[in-house]
N, C-alpha and C positions, 0 to 999 in steps of 0.2 A: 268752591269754597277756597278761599286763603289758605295757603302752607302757614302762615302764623297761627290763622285757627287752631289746625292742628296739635300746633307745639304749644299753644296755651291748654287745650286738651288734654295734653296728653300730661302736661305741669300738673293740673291743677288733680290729677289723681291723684298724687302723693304716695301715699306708704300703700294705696289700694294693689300697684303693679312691683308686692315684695317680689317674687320669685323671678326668675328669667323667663319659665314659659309664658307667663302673663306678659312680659314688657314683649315676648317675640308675637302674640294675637295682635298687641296692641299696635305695635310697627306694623306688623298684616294689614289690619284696617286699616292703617293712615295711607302705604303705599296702595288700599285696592282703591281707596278716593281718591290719590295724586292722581293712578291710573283718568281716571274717569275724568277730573279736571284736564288731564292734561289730551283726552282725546278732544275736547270744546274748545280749548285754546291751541295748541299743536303751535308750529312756528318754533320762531330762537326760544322763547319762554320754556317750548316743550322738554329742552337743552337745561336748562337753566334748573328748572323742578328734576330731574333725574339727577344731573348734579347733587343738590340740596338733599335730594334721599338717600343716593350714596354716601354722603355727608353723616346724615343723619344713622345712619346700618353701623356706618366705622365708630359712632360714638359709643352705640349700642351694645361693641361687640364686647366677649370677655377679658378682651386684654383691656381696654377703657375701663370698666365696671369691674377690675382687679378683682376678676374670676379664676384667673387661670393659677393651676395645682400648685403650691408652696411650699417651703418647708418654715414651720414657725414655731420654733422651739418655746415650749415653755419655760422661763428661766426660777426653776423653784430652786432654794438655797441648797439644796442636796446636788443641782447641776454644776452650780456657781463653784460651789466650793472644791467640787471635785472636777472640775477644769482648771481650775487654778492648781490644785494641787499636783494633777497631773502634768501639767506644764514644766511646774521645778522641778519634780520629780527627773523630767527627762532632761531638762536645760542644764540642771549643774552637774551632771556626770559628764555631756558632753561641751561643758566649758573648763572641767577642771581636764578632761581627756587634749583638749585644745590648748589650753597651757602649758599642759607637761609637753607637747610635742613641738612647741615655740621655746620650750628652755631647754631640749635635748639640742636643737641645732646651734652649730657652733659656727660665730662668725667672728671674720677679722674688719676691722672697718679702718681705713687708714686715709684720712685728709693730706692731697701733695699740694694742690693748687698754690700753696704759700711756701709749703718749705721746699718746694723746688724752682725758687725762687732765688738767685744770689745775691750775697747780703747789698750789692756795692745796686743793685738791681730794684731794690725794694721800694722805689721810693716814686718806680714811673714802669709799673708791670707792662702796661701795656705796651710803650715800647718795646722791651726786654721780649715781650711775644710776638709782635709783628718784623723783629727783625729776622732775617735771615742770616745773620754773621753771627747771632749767639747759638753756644752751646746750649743745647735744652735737656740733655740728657741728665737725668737725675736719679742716683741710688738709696735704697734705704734695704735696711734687715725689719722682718716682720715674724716675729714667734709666735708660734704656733700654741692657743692655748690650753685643747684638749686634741684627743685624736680626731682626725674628720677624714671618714670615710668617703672612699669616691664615689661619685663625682663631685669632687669641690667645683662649684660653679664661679666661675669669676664675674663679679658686677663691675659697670663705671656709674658712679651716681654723679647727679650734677644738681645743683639749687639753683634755684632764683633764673632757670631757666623757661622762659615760658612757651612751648610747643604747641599749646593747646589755644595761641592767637590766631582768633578769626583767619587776617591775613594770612599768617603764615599756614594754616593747616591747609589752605584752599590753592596755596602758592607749587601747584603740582599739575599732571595731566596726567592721570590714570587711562587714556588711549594711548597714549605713546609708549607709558611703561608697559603695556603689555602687549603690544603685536607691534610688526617691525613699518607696517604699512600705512601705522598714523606717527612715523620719524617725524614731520614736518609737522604736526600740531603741534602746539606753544600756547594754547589758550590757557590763561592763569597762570602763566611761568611769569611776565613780567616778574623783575629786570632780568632774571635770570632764563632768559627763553630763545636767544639768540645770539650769534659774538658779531663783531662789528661789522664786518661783512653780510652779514642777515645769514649764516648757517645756523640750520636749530642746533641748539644744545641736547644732549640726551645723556641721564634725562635732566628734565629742565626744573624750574624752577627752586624755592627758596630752600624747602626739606631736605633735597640732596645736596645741594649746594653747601649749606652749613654738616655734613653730614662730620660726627667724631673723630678724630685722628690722632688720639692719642694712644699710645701702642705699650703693650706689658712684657716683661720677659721673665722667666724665675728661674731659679737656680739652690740646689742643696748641697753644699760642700763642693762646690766650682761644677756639679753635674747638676747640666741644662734639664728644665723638664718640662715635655710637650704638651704646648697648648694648644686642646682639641676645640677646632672654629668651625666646625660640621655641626649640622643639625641645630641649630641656634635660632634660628628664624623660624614660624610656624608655616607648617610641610600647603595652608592653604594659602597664603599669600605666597610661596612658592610656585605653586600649580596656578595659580589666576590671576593673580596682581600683576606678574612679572617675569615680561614672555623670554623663554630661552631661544627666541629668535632677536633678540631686541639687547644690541652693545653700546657700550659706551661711548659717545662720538663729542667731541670739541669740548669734554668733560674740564672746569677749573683754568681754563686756560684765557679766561679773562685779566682785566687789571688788578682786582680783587681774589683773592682765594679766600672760600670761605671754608675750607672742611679739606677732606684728606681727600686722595685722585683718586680713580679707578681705573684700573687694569681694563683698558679698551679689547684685548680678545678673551673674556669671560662675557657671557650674557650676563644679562640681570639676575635672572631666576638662578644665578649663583655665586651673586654678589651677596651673601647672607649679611654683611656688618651695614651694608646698605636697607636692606631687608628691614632688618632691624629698627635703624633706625626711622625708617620713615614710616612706623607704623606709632604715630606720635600719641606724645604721655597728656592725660587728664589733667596732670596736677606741677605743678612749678618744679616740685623737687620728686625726682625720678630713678630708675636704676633700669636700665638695661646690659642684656647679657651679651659680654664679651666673647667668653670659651669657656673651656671645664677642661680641670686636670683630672684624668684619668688614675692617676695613682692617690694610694692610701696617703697620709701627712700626720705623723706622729706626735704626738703632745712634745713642747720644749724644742721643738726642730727649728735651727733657723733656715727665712728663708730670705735667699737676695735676691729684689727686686729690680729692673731696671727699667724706668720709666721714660719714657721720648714725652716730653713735656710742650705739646705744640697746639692743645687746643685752647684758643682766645676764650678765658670766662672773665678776665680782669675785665673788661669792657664795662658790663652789666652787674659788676659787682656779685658774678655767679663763683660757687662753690664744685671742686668736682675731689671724688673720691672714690679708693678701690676698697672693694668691696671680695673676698674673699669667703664662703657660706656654703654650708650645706645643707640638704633639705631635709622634709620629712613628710607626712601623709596632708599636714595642710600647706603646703609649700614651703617659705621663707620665713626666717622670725617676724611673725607680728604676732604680739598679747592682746592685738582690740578685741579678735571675732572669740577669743578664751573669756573675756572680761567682760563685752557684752553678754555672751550667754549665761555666764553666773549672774551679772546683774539681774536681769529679767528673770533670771528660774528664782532667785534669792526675794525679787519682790512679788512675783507670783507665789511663793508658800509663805510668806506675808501677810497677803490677802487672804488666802485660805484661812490661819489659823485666824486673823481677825472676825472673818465675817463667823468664824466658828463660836468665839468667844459670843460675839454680836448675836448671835442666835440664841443661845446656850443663857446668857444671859435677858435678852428681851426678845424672846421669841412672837411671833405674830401670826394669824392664820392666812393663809395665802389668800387671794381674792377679798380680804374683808372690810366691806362698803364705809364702814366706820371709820378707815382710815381717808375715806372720798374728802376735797377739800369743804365739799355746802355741808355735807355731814358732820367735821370736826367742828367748821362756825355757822352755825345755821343762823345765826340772827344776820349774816348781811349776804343771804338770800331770799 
């Protein structure tokens, strides 16, 4: 007999094979005739019909025929309402928890890029940055405007900087920066992968190359005060990205300098301002961490800054600023993840007490057929 036989067969019983044991006799039968069919034919066909049964079993099984255990809530208004409610409930305690800890931290935010700028200067920055005969050194006082416990962390922020370019993110070789034994790969460092002579560069390509170098100093009543540049970089890109067998070699010593040098007898894995930056930012406008001062800084306290004004963002029309902050149990000031969670708890007891009113007001029996659509118009069924 035909395998379609079969499966017209086995169609044409309909609702007869409700349950699963019945559809498994029924597959029984069909596979004890393949059998038999297929001892009369045998050959490639005999291949071809076990196939098709197999086929046939995978269709059969419970996870096809959305058998297998569930969980399928039933959504009656007593659930609804009381998931929503519960939701605000717990959202706006920890979104007002979230704000108050984003306005307890105190930061200083101070834009040099322009005003460390001189006036006679202002008119061709770029110059004024790629030369070498200017003074770049730039001072300002920044007061302090509540007390900020230590550890004040110090930020450089930059704009309209973009790290997260294709190009440039892939413009690296993470074999070199970590063992000293792939020195000589360069693959993805183009331009920055060789010096003219074909020595590799280490490390190579565009990431370090551009890496920050602009440098902070501070001071309180002409007394210096230390800025701690430890532990800055996290301790796992330390241990694996970047091997402490692995030094700085032909580093910036092309025709271009794009970033600040490196100290050739420090490995990598303790070049932390390096570290840092090459572990590149998501988004255009960015902040990473310089150092942390270690001492207390008093509300009203001035402080003198002195700034080495040498990294190029006039170029690209980028922005850079210091960033002066201290923290708190959700990190750094930001009001989003405080403001989302009120939102969402604020529009889930929303819902609630709506669907409350909704109920309270046009209540309905659950499951009932009347409100089916042939049942409310039955003349255009």
């Amino acid at each position: 007999m035909p395998k379609g036989g079969h499966v017209d067969d086995y169609a044409s019983m309909g609702e007869g094979l409700a349950t699963s044991d019945e559809k498994e006799r029924a597959w029984g039968q069909i596979s004890e005739t393949e059998k038999g069919d297929d001892n009369v034919r045998g050959g490639p066909a005999e291949d071809d019909d076990r196939r098709s049964g197999a086929f046939f079993q995978i269709l059969d099984s419970r996870f096809t025929q959305q058998e297998l255990p569930a969980c399928k809530p039933l959504l009656t208004p007593t659930i609804v309402i009381s998931t929503f409610a519960l939701i605000g409930i717990l959202f706006i305690p920890i979104g007002l928890a979230s704000l108050s800890a984003s306005e307890n931290v105190v930061e200083i935010v101070y834009r040099y890029d322009t005003e460390c700028i001189p006036q006679q200067s202002q008119d061709d920055k770029v110059a004024f940055i790629q030369s070498s005969a200017t003074d770049k050194t730039c001072r300002t006082t920044l007061t302090v405007p509540k007390n900020m416990k230590a550890p004040v962390h110090i930020y450089y922020e930059l704009y309209n900087f973009y790290q997260n370019h294709r190009r440039y993110v892939k413009n690296r070789n993470d074999k070199q920066l970590r063992s000293k034994e792939y020195e000589l790969e360069t693959t993805n460092c183009a331009p920055e992968a060789t010096t003219v002579d074909g020595s590799p560069i280490v490390p190579c390509g565009l990431i370090a190359w551009s890496l920050f170098n602009d440098t902070y100093s501070f001071a309180i009543q002409n007394k210096a005060i230390e800025v701690n540049k430890k532990n800055i970089a996290w301790q796992s890109d330390k241990d694996e990205k970047f091997g402490s067998d692995v030094y700085p070699k032909n580093f910036q010593q092309g025709g271009l300098i794009g970033g600040a040098k490196l100290n050739e007898s420090i490995p990598l894995s303790e070049q932390e301002d390096l570290i840092v930056w090459m572990r590149t930012a998501a988004l255009p406008q960015f902040r990473k961490l310089y150092g942390r001062i270690e001492t207390d800084l008093v509300a009203n306290e001035q402080i003198s800054v002195t700034i080495q004004n040498n990294y190029n963002t006039y170029s690209f029309e980028g922005e850079k600023k210091l960033v002066l902050s201290t923290t708190s149990w959700i990190g750094g000031k930001n009001d989003f993840l405080g403001v989302a969670y009120l939102t969402v708890g604020s529009l889930c007891l929303f819902l609630a007490l709506a669907f409350i009113v909704l109920y309270l007001l046009k209540p309905r029996t659950l499951g009932d057929p009347s409100y089916l659509s042939w049942n409310r118009n039955p003349d255009r069924h």
